[in-house]
N, C-alpha and C positions, 0 to 999 in steps of 0.2 A: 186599134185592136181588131185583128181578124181583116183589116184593110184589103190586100189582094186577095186572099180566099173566097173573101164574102163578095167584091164586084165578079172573080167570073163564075162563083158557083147562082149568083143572081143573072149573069147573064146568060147561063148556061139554060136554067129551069124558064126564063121570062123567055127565050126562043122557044122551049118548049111548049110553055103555055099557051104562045100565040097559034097554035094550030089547032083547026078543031079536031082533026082526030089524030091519034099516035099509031103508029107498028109496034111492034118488035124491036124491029130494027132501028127505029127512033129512040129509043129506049136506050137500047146497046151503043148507039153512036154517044146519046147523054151521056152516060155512064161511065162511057169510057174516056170521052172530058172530064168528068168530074173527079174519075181515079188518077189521072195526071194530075189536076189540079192539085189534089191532095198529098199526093207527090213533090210537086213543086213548094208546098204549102211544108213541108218538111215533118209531113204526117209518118210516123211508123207504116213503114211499105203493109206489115200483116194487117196493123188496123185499117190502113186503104182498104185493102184486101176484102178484108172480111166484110167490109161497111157497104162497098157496093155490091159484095153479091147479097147478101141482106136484101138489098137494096131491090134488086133485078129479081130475085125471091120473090117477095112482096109482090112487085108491080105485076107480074106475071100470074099471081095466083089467085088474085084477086077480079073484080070486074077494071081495071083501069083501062085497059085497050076500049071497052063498051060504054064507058062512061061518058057524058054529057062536057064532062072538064076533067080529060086524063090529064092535064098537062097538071091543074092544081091537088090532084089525086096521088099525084107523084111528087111534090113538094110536099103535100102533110106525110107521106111516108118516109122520105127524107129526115124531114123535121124529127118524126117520131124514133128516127135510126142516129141520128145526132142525138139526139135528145138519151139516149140509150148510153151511146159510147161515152157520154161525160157522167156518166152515174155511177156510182158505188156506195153502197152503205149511206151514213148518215153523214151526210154533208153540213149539218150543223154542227155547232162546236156548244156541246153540253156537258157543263159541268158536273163535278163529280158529288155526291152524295156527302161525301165527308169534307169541309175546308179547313184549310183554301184549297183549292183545285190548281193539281201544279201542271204546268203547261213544260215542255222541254221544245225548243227551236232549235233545229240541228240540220245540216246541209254542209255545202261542198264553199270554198274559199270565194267570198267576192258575190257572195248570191244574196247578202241583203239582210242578213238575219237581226243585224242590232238595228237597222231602221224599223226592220219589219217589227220587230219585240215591241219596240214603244209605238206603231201602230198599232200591235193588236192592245194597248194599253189602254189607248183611247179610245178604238170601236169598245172596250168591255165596259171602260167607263160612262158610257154613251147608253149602255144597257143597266148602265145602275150598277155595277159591278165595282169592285176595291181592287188596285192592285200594287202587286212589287215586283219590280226587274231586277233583274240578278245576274250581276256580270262575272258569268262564269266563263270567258273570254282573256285567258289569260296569256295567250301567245303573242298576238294582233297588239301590234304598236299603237297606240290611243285607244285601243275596243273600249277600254274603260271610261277612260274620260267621254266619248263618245256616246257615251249609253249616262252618264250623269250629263252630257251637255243636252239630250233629248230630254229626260228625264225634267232638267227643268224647266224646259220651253215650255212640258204639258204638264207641269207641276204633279210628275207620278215620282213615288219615291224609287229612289235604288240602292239597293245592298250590295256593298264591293269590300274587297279586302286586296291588300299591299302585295302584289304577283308575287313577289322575292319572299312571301314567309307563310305564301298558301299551294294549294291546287283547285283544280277544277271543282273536284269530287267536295272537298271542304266544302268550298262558298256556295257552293249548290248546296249541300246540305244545312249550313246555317243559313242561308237568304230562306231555305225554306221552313227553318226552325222559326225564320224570324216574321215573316208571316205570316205563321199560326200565332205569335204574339201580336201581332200589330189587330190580328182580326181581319185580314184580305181577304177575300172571296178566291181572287187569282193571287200565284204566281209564276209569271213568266223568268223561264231560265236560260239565257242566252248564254248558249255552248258556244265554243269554237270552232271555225272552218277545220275540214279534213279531208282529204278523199278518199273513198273508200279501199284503199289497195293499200292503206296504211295502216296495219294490224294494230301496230302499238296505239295510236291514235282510236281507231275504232274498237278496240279495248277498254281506253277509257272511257270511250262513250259508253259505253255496255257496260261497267262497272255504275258511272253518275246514272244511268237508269235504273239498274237495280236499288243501288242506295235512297234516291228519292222515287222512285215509283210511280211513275208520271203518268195523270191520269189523261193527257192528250200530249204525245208527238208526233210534232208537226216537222216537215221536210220542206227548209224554204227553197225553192227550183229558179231558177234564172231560166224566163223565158226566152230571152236572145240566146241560150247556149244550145236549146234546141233538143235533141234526140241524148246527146251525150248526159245532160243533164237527167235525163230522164231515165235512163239505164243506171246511173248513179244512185238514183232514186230509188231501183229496184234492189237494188244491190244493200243500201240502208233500211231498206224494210227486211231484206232475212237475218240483217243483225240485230237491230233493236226494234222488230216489229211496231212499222207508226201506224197512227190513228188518222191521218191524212198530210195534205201537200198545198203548200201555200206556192202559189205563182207569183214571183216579180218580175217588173218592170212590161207587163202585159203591154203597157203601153205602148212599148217599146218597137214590139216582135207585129209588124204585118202580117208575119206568116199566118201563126198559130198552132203552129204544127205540135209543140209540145204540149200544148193545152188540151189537143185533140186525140193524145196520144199517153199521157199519163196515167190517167184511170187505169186502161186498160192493159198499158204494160206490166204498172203495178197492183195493181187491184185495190189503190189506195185513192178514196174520196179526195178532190179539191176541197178544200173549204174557206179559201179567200185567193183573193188575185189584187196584185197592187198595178193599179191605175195611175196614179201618177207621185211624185216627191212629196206632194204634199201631205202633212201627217194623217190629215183623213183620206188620205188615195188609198183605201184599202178596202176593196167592197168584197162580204158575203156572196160565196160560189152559188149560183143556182142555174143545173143545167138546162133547162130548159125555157130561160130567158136568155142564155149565152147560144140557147141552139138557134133563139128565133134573130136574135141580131146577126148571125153568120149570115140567115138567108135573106138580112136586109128584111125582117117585120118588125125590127125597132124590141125598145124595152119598156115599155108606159110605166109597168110595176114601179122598177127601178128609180127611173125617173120622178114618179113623183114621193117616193122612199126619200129622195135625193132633196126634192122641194120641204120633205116634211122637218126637215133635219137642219135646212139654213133658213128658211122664210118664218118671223115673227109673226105670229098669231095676228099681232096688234098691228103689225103694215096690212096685214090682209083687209081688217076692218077699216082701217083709212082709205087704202085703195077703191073696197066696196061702194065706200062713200062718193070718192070721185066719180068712183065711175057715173053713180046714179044720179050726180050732177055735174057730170061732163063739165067736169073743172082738170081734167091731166092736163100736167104740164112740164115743160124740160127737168125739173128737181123729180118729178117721177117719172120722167122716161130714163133718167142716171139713175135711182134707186135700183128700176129693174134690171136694169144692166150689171149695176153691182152684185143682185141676187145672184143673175144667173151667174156670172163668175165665182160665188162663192160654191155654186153645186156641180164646177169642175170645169174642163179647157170646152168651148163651144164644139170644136168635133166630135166631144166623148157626147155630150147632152144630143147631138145632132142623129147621132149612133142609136140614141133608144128612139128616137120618132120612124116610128115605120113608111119606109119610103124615101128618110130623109137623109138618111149617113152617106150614099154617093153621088145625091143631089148635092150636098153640101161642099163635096170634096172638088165637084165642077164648077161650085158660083163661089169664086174664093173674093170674089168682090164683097159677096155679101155678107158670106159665113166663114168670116177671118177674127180668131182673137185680137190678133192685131188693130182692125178694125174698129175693135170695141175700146181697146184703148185708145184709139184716136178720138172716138165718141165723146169719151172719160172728160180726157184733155180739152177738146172742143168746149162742152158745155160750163167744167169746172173755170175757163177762164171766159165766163160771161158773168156780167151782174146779178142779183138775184133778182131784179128788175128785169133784165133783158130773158131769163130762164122761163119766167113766170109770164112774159109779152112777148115770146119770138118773134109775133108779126111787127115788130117794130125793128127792128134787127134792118138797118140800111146798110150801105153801100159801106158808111166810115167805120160801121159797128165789126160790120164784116171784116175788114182790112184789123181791125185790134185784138179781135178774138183769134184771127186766123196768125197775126207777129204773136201773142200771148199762148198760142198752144201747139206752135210749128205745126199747123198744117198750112192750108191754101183757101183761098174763099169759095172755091168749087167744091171742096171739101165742107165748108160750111153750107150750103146749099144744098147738096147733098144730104147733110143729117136734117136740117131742117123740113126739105120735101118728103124725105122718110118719115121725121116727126109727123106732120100734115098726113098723111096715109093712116098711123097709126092714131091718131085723134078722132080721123071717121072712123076707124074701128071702134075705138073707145063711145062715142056719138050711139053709133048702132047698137053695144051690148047697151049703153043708160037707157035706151027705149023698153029694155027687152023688161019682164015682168022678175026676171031670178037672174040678176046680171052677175051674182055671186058666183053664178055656174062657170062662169068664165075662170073667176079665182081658185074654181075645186081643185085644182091641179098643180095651183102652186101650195095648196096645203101641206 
């Protein structure tokens, strides 16, 4: 996410920073890398625009030239100008007064909106919420079956009816009759792809809004499409005026250009961005953790959001305990490893430690999901004898584990000396008097 934006707009300000004092004209040279950058970053050229002279505004009008640390003086103004341009209105998604609260998903062909539907299915259920998907998709060859095959993976119900003796407008309208019966809190109604230069098509949509009255529409945006997608976007807000824009496949797009670019083209709040396929890849917009990870200061919030949401209460308490008698051992050096896998791919997690997402991307030795699977594999084919006594692990152990998990005994060797390292770490927190503080973060 935000990959080459964020190494040269970090290496842009880290040259800067390193000098003790700045010009003017240090300034203007910054600035005028950074407005390329954004350029190439496939930023809306006005919002480049505008963002750096904001920018050179600021730095100029202030004390930053006489400052002690212009260089970091002009990085919080930055920040504070990123942090600007991803804003609009209420980036929360607040339900309506009266339920269920009907949510409409509407966007352009291929952009994601029936996976996205039963993502947001699950984030609301995750907040205590009920919900019903409603496949009012009725052009899209499988859309339906599609949204009942999601539907049961995450056991949320779906309202569909037979293409050949409905429309759009119906099933929207009874999915939402039908969840003021059921008692849902939400429901989500998964329209059809169209693009907007299709009257007839954005007619209907303009009709299924008026009939059900959606108290949140939402624009799903395909971030690989970039600029177009997002003029698209503007284009769908002066017909059925939305309530904000969901980003997919963030993952996807290095750039970021469209993420950096949407608010302000449209004047329409983000309020989620999907991270990756999997049904919880779908994280709460908040721009000014999205600004601090461009400039590479990491997301801590996030991350331990992220912890508090896959790590049992009850491993915490176990863990505690080891620690405090430095008993870890291979079955929880796999536990953690599992954790971390379940709170997303190791580059996204790497992304919110400040300092650490372009660290990560140069030691791919170390900071490789791949890696972690060989870990998996390595330890799962040992004993639970050998897990629990590494240091017995010789020469034949090595050769059995290494044929039972295809890797190599240098590869075993390997995990094991990294085990060894993280042991004296674990050693050093049981000494400490609140060794739990180590665990705060995975709460």
């Amino acid at each position: 996410m935000f990959d080459t934006l964020s190494e040269k707009l970090t290496g842009i300000f880290n040259s800067l920073s390193s000098r003790g004092r700045i010009t003017e004209k240090d300034i203007d040279e910054a600035l005028s890398q950074v407005r390329r950058s954004l350029l190439e970053a496939d930023v809306n050229f006005r919002v480049a625009r505008d963002f750096v002279a904001a920018i050179k505004e600021k730095a100029l009008n202030s004390d930053v030239l006489t400052s002690l640390t212009p260089g970091q003086q002009v990085i919080k103004i930055v920040h504070e100008e990123l942090t600007g341009i991803l804003t609009s209105g209420d980036h929360n998604l607040t339900p309506s007064s009266q339920l269920p609260s009907v949510l409409m998903l509407v966007g352009l062909q291929g952009a994601g909106k029936t996976t996205t539907a039963a993502k947001l299915a699950l984030h609301m259920r995750k907040q205590g919420h009920s919900c019903l998907l409603v496949a009012a998709d009725l052009k899209r060859p499988a859309a339906i079956e599609q949204l009942h095959s999601l539907g049961r993976q995450l056991d949320v119900p779906v309202y569909s009816e037979d293409p050949a003796n409905s429309t759009p407008l119906k099933v929207a309208l009874a999915g939402v009759k039908q969840a003021a019966q059921n008692g849902n809190t939400w429901v989500i109604v998964d329209t059809g792809g169209r693009i907007q230069i299709d009257d007839e098509l954005m007619q209907e949509l303009t009709d299924i809004r008026d009939a059900i009255n959606p108290h949140q529409t939402l624009f799903v945006l395909d971030a690989m499409t970039g600029q177009e997608a997002v003029n698209a976007a503007k284009e769908f807000h002066d017909r059925v005026q939305l309530s904000g824009l969901i980003m997919t496949k963030l993952d996807g797009d290095a750039r970021g250009g469209a993420a950096l670019s949407a608010t302000q083209v449209t004047g329409v709040p983000i309020k989620f961005v999907g991270v990756s396929e999997r049904p919880d890849g779908l994280e709460a917009f908040h721009p000014d953790r999205v600004a601090s990870r461009i400039l590479g200061m990491g997301d801590v919030l996030s991350l331990i959001e992220k912890a508090q949401q896959t790590v049992d209460e009850d491993q915490v308490k176990v863990m505690e305990k080891k620690l405090r008698q430095a008993t870890f051992d291979l079955d929880d050096f796999l536990q953690q490893i599992q954790n971390v896998k379940k709170m997303g791919s190791l580059s996204q997690i790497m992304d919110m430690l400040p300092g650490m997402g372009q660290m990560g991307k140069k030691m791919p030795g170390n900071f490789d999901d791949s890696q972690m699977k060989k870990i998996e594999a390595i330890i799962q084919s040992m004993t639970s004898y050998e897990r629990h006594h590494p240091e017995l692990i010789n020469g034949s152990r090595r050769r059995r584990i290494a044929m039972g998990s295809g890797t190599t005994a240098q590869d075993i060797n390997l995990l094991l000396n990294q085990f060894k390292q993280t042991q004296k770490i674990m050693r050093r927190f049981a000494k400490t008097k609140n060794p739990r503080a180590l665990m705060n973060m995975f709460k």
